[in-house]
C-alpha positions as CSV (number, residue, x, y, z in Angstrom):
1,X,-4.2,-1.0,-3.7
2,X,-2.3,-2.9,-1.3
3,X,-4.1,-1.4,1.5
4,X,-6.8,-2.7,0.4
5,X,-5.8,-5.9,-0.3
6,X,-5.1,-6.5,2.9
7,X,-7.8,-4.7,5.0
8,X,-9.9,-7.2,2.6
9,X,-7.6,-10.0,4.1
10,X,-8.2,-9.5,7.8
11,X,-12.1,-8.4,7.0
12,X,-11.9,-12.0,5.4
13,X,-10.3,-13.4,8.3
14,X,-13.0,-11.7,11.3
15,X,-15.1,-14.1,13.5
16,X,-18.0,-12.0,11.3
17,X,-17.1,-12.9,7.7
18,X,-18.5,-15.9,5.7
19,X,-21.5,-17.0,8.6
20,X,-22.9,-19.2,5.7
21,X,-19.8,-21.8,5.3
22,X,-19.7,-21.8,8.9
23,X,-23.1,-23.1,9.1
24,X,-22.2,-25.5,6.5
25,X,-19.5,-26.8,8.2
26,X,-21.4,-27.4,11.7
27,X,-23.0,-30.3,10.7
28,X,-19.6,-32.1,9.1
29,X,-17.9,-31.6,12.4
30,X,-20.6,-33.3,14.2
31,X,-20.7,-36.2,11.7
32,X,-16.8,-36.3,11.6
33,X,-16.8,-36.4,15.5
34,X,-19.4,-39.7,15.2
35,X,-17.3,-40.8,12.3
36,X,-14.2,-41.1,14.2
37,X,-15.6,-42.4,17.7
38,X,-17.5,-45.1,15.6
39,X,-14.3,-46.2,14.0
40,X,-12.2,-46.2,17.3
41,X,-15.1,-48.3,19.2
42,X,-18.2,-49.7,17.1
43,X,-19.0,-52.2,19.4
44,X,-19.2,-49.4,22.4
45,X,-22.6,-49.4,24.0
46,X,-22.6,-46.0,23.5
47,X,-24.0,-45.8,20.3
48,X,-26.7,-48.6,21.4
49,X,-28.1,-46.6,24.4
50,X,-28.0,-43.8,21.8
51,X,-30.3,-45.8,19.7
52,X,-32.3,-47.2,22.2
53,X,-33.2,-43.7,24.0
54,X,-36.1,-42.8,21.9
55,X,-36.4,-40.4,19.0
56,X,-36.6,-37.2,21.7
57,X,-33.3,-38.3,23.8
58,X,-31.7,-38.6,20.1
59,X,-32.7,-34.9,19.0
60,X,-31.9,-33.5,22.1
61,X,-28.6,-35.3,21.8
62,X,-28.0,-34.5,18.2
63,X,-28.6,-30.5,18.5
64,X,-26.5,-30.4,21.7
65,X,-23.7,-31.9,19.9
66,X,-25.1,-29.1,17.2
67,X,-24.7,-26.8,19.5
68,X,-21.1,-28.0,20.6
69,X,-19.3,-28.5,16.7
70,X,-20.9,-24.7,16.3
71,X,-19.0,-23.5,19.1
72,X,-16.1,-25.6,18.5
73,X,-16.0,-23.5,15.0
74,X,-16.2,-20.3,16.5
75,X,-13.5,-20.8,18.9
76,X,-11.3,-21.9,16.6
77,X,-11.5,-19.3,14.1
78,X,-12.1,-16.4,17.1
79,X,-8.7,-17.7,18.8
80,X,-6.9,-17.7,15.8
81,X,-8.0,-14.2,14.7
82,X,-6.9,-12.8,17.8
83,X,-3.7,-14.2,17.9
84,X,-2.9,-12.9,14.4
85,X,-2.6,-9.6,15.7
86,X,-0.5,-10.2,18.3
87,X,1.6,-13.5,17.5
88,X,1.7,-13.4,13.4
89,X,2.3,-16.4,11.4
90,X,5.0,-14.9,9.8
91,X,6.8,-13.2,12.9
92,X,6.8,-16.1,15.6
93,X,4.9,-19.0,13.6
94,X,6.7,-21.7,16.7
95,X,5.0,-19.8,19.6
96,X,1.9,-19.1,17.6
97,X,1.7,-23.3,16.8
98,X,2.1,-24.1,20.6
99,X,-0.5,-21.2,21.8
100,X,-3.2,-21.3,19.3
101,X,-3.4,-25.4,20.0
102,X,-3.1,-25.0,23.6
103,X,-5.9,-22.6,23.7
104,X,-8.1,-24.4,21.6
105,X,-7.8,-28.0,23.5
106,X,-8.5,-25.7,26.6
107,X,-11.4,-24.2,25.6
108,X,-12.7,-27.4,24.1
109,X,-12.0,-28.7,26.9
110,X,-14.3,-26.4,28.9
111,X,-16.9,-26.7,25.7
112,X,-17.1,-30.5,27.0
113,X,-17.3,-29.5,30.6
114,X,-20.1,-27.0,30.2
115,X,-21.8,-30.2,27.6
116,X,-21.8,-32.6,30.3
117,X,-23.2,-30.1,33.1
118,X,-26.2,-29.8,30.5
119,X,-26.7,-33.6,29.9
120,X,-26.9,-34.2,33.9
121,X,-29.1,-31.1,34.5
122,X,-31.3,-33.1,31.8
123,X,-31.1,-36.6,32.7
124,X,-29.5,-36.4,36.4
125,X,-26.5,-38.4,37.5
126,X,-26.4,-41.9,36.0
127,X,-24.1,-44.7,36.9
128,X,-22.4,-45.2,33.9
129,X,-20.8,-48.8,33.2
130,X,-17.1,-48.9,32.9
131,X,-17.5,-49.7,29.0
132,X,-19.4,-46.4,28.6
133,X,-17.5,-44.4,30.7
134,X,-14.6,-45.6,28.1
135,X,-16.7,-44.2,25.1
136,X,-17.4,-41.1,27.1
137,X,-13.7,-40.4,27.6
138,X,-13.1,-41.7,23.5
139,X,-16.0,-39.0,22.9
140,X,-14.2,-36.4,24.7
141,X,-10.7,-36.9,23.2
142,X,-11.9,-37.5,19.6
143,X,-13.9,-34.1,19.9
144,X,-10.7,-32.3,21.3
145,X,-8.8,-33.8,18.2
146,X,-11.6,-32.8,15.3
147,X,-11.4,-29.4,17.1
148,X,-7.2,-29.0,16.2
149,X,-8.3,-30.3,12.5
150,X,-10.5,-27.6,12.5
151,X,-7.8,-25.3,13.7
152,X,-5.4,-26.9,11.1
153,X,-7.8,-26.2,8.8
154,X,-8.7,-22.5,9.5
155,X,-5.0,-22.2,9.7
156,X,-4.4,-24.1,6.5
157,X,-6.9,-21.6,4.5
158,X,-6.0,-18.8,6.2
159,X,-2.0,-18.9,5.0
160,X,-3.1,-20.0,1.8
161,X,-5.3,-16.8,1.2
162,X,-1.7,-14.5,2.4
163,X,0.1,-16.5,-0.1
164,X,-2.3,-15.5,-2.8
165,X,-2.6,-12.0,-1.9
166,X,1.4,-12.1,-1.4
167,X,1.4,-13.4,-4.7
168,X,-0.7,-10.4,-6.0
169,X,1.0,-7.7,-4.3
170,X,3.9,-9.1,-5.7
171,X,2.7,-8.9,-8.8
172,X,1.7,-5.2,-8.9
173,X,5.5,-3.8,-7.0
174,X,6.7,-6.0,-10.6
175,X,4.3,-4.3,-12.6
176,X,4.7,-0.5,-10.7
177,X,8.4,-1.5,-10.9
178,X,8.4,-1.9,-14.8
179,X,5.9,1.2,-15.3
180,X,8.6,3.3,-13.1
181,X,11.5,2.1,-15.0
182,X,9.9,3.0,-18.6
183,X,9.3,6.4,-16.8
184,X,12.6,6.9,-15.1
185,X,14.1,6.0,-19.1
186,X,11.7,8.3,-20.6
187,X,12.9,10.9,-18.2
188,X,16.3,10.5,-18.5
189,X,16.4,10.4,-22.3
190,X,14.3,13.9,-22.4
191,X,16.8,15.4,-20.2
192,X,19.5,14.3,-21.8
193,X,17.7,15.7,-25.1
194,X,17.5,19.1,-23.1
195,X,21.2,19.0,-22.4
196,X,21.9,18.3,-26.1
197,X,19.1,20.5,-27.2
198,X,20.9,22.8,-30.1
199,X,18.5,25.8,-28.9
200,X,19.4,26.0,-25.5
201,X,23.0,24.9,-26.3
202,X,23.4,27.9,-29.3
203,X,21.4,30.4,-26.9
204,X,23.4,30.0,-23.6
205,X,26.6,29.4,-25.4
206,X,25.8,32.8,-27.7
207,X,25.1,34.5,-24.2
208,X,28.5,33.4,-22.8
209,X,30.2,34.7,-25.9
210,X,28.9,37.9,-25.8
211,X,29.6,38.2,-22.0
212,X,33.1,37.0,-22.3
213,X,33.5,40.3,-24.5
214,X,31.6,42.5,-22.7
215,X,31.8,41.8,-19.0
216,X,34.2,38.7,-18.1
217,X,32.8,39.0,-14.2
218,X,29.2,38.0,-15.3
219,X,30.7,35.6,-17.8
220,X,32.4,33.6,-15.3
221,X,29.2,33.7,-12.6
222,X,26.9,32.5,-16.1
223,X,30.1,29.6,-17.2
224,X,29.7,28.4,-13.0
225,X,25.7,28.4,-12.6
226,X,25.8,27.0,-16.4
227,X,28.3,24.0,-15.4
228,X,25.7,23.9,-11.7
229,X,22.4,23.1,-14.3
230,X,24.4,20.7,-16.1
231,X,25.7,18.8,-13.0
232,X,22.7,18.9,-11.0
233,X,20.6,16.5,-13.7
234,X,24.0,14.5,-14.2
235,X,23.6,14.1,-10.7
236,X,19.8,13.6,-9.9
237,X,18.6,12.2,-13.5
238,X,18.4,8.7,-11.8
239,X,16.8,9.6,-8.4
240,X,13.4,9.0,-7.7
241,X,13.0,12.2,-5.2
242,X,15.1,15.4,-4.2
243,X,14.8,17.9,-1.1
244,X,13.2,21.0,-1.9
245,X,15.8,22.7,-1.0
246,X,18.1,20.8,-3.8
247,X,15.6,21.7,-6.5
248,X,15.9,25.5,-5.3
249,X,19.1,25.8,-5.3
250,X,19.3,24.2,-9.1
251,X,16.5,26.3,-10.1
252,X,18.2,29.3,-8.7
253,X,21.6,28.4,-11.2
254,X,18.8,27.9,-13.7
255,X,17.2,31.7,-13.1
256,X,20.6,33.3,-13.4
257,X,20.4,31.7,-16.6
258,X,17.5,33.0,-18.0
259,X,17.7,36.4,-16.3
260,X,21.2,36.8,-18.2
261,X,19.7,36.0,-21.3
262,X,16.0,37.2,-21.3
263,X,16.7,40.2,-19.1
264,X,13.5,41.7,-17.4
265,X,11.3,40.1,-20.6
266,X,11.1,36.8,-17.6
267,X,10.7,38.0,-14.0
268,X,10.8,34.6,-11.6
269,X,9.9,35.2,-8.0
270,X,10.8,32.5,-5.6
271,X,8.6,32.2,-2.3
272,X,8.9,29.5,-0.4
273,X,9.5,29.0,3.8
274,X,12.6,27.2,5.3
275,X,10.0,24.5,7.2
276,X,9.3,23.3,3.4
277,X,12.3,22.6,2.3
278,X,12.9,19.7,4.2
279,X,10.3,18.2,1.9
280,X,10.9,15.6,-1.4
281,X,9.8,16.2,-5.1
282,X,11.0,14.4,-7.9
283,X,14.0,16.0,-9.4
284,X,13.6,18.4,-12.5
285,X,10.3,19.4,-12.1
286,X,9.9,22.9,-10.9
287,X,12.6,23.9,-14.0
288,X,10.6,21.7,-16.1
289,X,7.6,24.3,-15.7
290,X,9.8,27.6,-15.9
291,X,11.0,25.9,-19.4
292,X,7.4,25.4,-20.4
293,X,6.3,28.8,-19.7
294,X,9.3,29.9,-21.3
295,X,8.7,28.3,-24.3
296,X,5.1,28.9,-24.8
297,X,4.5,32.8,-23.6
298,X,5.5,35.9,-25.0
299,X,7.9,37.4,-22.7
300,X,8.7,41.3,-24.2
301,X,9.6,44.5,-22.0
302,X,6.0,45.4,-22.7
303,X,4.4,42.1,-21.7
304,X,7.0,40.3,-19.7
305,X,6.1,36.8,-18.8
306,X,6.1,36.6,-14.8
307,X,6.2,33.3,-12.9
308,X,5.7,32.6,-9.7
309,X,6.9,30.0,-6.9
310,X,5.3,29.9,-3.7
311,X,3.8,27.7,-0.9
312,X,0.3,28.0,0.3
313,X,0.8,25.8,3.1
314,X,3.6,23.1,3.9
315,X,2.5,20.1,1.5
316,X,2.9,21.4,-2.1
317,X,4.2,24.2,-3.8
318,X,2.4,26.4,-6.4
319,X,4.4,27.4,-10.0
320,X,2.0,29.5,-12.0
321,X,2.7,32.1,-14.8
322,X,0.6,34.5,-17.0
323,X,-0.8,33.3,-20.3
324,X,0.3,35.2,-23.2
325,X,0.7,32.1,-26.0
326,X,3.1,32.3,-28.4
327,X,0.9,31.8,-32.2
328,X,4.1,29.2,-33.5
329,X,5.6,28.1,-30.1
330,X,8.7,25.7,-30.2
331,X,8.0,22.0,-29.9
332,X,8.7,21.5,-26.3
333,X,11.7,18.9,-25.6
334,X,11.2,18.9,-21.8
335,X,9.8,16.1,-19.4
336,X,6.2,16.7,-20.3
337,X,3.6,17.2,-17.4
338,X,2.2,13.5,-18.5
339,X,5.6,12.4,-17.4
340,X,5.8,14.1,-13.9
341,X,2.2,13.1,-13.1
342,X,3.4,9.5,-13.4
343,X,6.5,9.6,-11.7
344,X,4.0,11.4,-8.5
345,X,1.2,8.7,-9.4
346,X,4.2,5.5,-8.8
347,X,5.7,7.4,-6.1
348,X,3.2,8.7,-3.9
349,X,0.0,8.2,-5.4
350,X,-0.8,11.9,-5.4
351,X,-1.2,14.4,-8.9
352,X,-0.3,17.6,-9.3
353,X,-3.0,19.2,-9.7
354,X,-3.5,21.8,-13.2
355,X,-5.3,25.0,-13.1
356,X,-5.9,26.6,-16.6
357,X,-7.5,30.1,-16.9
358,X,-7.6,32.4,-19.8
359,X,-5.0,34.4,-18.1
360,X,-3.2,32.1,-15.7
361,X,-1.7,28.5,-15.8
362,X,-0.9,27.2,-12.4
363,X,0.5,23.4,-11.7
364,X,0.3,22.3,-7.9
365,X,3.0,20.1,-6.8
366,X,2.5,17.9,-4.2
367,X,5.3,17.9,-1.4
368,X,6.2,14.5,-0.6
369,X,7.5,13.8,3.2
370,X,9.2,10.9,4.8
């Protein structure tokens, strides 16, 4: 959205955009130019050989200097677009000041010089009288000085229109910041609901008690990939993203887990390539969706509940299981897929994407990479 904001900016800003208020304003900055050189000198015979000329001297006059505050507009507004993408206001604003008005009272300059080569190829050399040479030269600077206020202008709107879409970007980091933090809280108190879930606490606790009688070897290996679970989302429940390769190695302490207390009932495979692991996901999300298969699938010697984890290519990695619904499946107490779509949608902009079939639910996870 911000993108977009600010292509709309510079599309706003182009030499193309809004022809019909330049239009407008040709006419104001010939009638400011006569404004001013009227109030300098009224009494400058200037304006009383302009009268006297006849009606087609006056026309020709008035649409040359037509012609003139038109390109006076355009080179304003071209010069300063092209110097936005080189010399920014808001990287070198001194330099910028100093080039875009030396650039424009040049090229006015020229403007004035190509203006006067047309009025003597239309009237021929006359021998102006030192008074009109003086309005002449008034002419020529107050034209030069209209032409900066039209810069200053330009420039004036221009900034204005960054501060308001500064303003709105702004506003929506605040409001993505807010939506993040509600989301980062909700996540954090559903995992700490999963560590203080009495289901998975009685069940993995039960497990080590009966291993600590059985076989004290396994026990320990189950107490250390326990205590690995339990620090990883101390650890990463406040991060925004994890390497894949953290998230592996978690939901590796996480399949020892389940393979010690479900047996071959819940068979996880886990194929992904080295070159992905270099890649960020949100934290808790791939162990999210083993829970969730977990908890809502049959998994029996006879139908065991098989999940999968692999990578198609090198941007996002596949979990899918069979479907085999439990009738009265366990209220789940885990993130929630709504919750990992947002935390993708505020931190990338990309979904996972959710394949249901009647015998296969798949979740594509996009890989994020910086």
């Amino acid at each position: 959205m911000i993108n977009l904001q600010r292509e709309h900016h510079m599309e706003a800003e182009s030499p193309k955009h809004n022809r019909r208020l330049r239009l407008i304003l040709i006419p104001v900055v010939m009638l400011l130019i006569y404004l001013l050189s009227y109030l300098m000198d009224p009494d400058n015979a200037f304006w009383i050989c302009s009268i006297k000329g006849g009606s087609k001297e006056l026309l020709v006059e008035i649409f040359l200097d037509l012609t003139l505050s038109w390109a006076i507009i355009e080179t304003s507004t071209g010069i300063a677009y092209s110097l936005e993408k080189k010399f920014p206001w808001s990287e070198s604003s001194l330099i910028r000041f100093m080039m875009q008005t030396v650039l424009i009272i040049l090229c006015v300059a020229t403007l004035l010089y190509l203006q006067d080569i047309v009025f003597t190829l239309i009237y021929g050399d006359k021998n102006f009288s030192a008074q009109e040479r003086l309005g002449i030269w008034q002419f020529f600077m107050v034209t030069l000085l209209v032409s900066v206020m039209v810069s200053a202008v330009h420039t004036g709107y221009f900034l204005l229109e960054r501060w308001k879409i500064s303003m709105s970007e702004a506003s929506d980091l605040r409001i993505k910041s807010l939506e993040f933090k509600e989301i980062a809280m909700q996540a954090e108190l559903q995992s700490l609901k999963l560590q203080l879930d009495p289901h998975f606490m009685f069940n993995n606790f039960s497990t080590l008690s009966e291993l600590i009688n059985e076989n004290t070897q396994t026990a320990t290996l189950f107490l250390e990939n326990l205590s690995r679970v339990y620090r990883y989302m101390i650890q990463n429940l406040k991060k925004d993203l994890v390497t894949v390769k953290d998230e592996i190695t978690f939901v590796n302490a996480y399949v020892f887990l389940i393979a010690i207390r479900h047996g071959e009932n819940v068979r996880i495979h886990i194929d992904l390539e080295e070159t992905i692991m270099k890649g960020f996901i949100p934290p808790i999300t791939i162990q999210l969706l083993i829970e969730n298969a977990i908890k809502h699938n049959i998994a029996t010697a006879q139908k065991p509940l098989i999940i999968h984890i692999f990578s198609v290519d090198q941007s996002s990695i596949t979990v899918t299981n069979n479907v085999q619904l439990i009738a009265h499946s366990l209220p789940s107490t885990s993130l929630g897929l709504q919750n990992i779509e947002d935390r993708y949608r505020l931190l990338s902009g990309g979904l996972p994407e959710i394949i249901r079939t009647s015998d296969q639910f798949s979740v594509v996870l996009p890989v994020i990479d910086f």
